[in-house]
C-alpha positions in Angstrom: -15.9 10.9 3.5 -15.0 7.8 1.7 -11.2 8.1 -0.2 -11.3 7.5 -3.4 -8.2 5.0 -3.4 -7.4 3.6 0.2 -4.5 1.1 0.8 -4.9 -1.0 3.7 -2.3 -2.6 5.2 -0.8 -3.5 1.9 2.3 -6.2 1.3 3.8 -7.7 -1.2 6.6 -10.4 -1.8 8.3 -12.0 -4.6 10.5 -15.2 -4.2 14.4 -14.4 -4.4 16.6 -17.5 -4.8 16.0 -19.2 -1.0 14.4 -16.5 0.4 11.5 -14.0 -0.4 11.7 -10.0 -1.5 9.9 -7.9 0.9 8.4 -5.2 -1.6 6.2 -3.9 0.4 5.6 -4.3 4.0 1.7 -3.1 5.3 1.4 -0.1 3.2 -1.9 2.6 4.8 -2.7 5.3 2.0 -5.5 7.4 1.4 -6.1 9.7 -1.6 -9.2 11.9 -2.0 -11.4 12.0 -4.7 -10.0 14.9 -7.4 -6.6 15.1 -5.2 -3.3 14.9 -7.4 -0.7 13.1 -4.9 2.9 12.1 -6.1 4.9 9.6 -4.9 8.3 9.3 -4.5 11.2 7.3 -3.3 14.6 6.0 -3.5 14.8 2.8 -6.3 13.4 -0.1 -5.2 10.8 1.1 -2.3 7.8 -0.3 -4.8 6.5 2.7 -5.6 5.9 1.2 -9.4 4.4 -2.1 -7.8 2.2 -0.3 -5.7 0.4 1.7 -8.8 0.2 -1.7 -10.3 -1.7 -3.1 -7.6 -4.3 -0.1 -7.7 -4.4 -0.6 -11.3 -5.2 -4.5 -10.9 -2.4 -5.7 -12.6 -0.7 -7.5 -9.8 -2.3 -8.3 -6.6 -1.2 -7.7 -3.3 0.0 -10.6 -0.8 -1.6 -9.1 2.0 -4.4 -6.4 2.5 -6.3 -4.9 0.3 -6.9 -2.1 -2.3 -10.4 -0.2 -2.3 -12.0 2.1 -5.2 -14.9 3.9 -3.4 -14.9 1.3 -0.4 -15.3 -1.1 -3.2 -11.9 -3.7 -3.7 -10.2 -3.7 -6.5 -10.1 -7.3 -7.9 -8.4 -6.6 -11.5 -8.2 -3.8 -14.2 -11.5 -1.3 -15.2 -12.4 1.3 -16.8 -12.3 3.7 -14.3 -8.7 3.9 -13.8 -6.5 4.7 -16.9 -2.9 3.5 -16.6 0.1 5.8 -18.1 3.4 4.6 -18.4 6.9 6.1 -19.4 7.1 3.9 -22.4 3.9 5.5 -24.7 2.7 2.1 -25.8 1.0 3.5 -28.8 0.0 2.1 -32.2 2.6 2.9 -34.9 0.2 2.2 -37.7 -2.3 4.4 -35.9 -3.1 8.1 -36.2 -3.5 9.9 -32.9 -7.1 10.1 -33.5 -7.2 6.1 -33.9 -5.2 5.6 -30.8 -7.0 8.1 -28.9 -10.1 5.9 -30.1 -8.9 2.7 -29.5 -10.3 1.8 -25.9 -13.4 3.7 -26.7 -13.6 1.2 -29.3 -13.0 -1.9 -27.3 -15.7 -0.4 -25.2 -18.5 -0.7 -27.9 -18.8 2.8 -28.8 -20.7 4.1 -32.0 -18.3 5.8 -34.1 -19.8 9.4 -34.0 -19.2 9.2 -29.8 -16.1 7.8 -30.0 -15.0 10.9 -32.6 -16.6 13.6 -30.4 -15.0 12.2 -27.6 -11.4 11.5 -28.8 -11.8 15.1 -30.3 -12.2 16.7 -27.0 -9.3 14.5 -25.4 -7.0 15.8 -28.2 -8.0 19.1 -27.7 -7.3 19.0 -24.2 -3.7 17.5 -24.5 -3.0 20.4 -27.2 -2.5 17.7 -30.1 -5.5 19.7 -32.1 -3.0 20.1 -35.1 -1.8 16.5 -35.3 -4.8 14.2 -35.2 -4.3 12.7 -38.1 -0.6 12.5 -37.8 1.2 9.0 -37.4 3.4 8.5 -34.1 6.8 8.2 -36.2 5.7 11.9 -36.8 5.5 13.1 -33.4 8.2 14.5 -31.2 8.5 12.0 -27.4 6.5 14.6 -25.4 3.8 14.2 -27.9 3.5 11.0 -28.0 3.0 10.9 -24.1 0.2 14.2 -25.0 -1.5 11.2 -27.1 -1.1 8.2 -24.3 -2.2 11.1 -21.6 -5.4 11.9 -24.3 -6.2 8.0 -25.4 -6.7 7.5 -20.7 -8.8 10.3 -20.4 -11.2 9.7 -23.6 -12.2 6.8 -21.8 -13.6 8.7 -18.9 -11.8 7.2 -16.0 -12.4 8.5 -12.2 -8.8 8.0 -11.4 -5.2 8.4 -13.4 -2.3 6.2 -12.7 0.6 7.5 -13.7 4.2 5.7 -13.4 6.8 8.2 -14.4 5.4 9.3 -17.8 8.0 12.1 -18.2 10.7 9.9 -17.2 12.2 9.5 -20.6 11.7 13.3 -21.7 14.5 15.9 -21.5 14.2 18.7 -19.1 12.7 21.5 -21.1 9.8 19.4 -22.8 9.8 17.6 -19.1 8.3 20.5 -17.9 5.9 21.9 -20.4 4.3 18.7 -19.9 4.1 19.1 -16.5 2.2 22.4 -17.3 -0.2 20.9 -19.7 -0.8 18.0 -17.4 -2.0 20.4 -14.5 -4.1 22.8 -17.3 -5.4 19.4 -18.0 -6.5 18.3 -14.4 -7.8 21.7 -13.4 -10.0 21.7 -16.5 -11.0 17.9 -15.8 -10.4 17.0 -12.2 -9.7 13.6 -11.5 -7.7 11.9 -9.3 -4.1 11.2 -9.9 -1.3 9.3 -8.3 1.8 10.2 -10.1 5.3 8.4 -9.9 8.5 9.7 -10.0 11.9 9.9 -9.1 11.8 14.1 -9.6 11.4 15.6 -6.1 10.7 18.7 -7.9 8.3 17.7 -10.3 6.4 15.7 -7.1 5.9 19.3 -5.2 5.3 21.1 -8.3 1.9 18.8 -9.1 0.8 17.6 -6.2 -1.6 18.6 -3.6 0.2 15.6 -1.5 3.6 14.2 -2.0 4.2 10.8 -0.5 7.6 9.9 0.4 8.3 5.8 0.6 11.1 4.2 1.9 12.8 0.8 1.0 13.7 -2.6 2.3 10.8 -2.9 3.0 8.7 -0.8 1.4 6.7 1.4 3.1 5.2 4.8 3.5 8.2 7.0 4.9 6.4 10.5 5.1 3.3 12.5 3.6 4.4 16.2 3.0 1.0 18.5 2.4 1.8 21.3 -0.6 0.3 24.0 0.3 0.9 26.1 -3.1 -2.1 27.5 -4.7 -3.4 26.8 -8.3 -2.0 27.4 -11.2 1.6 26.5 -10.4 3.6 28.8 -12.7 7.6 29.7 -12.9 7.5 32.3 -9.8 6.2 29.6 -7.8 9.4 27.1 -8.9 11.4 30.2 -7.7 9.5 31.3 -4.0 11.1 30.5 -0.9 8.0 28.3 0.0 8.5 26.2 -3.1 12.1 25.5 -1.9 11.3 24.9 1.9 8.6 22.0 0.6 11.3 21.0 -1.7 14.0 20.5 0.1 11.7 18.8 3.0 11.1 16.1 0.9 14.1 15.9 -0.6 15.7 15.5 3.1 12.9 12.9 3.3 13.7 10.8 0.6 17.7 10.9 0.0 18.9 10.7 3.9 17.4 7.5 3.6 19.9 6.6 0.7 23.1 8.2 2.9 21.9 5.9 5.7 21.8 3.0 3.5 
């Protein structure tokens, strides 16, 4: 079966004074259509440019990125980007930045209401539709940037450490309604972080990188059933995967 997303051999470089940056060096990935894989490594493996590159915002220097078997040549539809910074309108209601990209798309009003309408639902943001940003707590902002990506109807979410800037608690009820979300929806997801637990607690696949140059380190399979709930944080299986990739990612720091 064809991967959804397949990295082939993937480099990049960016000039550094004299020399050149290595970012990446020959990157192979595959991720499945409807898998959730979470990627992780110590600061600096290019775990953000790589994301990048399968959203066709930067292209590689070498290899190539396919959607479908097809290459990606530059941003579409059928990936929506997330980043830690929300990026919403502030003059905007929820409902209008939910609709904006529908919008952009050509959308009659009465489709682009029904579908904003179900996005919101689906992130929990119901109540506050027609609430402005500057009213919404940081976890509900990212519920609206999560809800404005999937109105659009992508195949694929790329994620680049969304709940980065959250504190712990709301960290993790986000990480909840992210995976009610993607059970309900099923898309594919490749999710950034720097949180080796929040990597095994939403992934199917958690791809470890390593740096100078970047490149893939390790691919640990989680084999923890759906839903993930609190008693699953706390089993002993939880913590072997855990601590396997944390092993993974941080002895490469102590070496360093």
């Amino acid at each position: 079966m064809t991967p959804k997303i397949s990295f082939e051999a993937v480099s990049k470089t960016f000039p550094l004074k004299d020399t050149e940056f290595v970012a990446l060096d020959r990157v192979d990935l595959d991720i499945a259509d409807r898998e959730f894989v979470t990627v992780v490594g110590p600061s600096g493996c290019g775990k953000s440019t790589l994301m990048s590159m399968a959203a066709g915002l930067t292209e590689p220097g070498g290899g190539r990125i396919l959607l479908d078997g097809v290459p990606v040549t530059g941003p579409g539809p059928e990936r929506g980007v997330i980043f830690q910074q929300y990026a919403l309108f502030p003059w905007l209601t929820v409902r209008k930045n939910v609709e904006f990209g529908l919008k952009l798309a050509g959308l009659p009003a009465d489709e682009r209401r029904r579908r904003a309408q179900h996005a919101i639902d689906l992130v929990g943001l119901t109540d506050f539709a027609d609430a402005l940003p500057k009213m919404l707590s940081g976890g509900m902002k990212q519920r609206c940037a999560i809800a404005r990506a999937y109105a659009v109807g992508p195949q694929v979410l790329l994620m680049d450490e969304p709940f980065g800037a959250l504190d712990a608690l709301t960290r993790v009820q986000l990480q909840d309604q992210l995976l009610d979300t993607w059970s309900r929806e099923r898309r594919t997801v490749m999710f950034i972080t720097h949180d080796v637990d929040e990597a095994v607690y939403l992934a199917n696949k958690v791809v470890v990188m390593a740096a100078r140059p970047g490149r893939i380190h390790r691919v640990v399979e989680v084999d923890l059933p759906y839903p993930r709930t609190e008693e699953i944080r706390l089993s002993p299986e939880f913590a072997r995967i855990r601590n396997e990739v944390w092993h993974a990612v941080y002895h490469q720091e102590s070496a360093a």
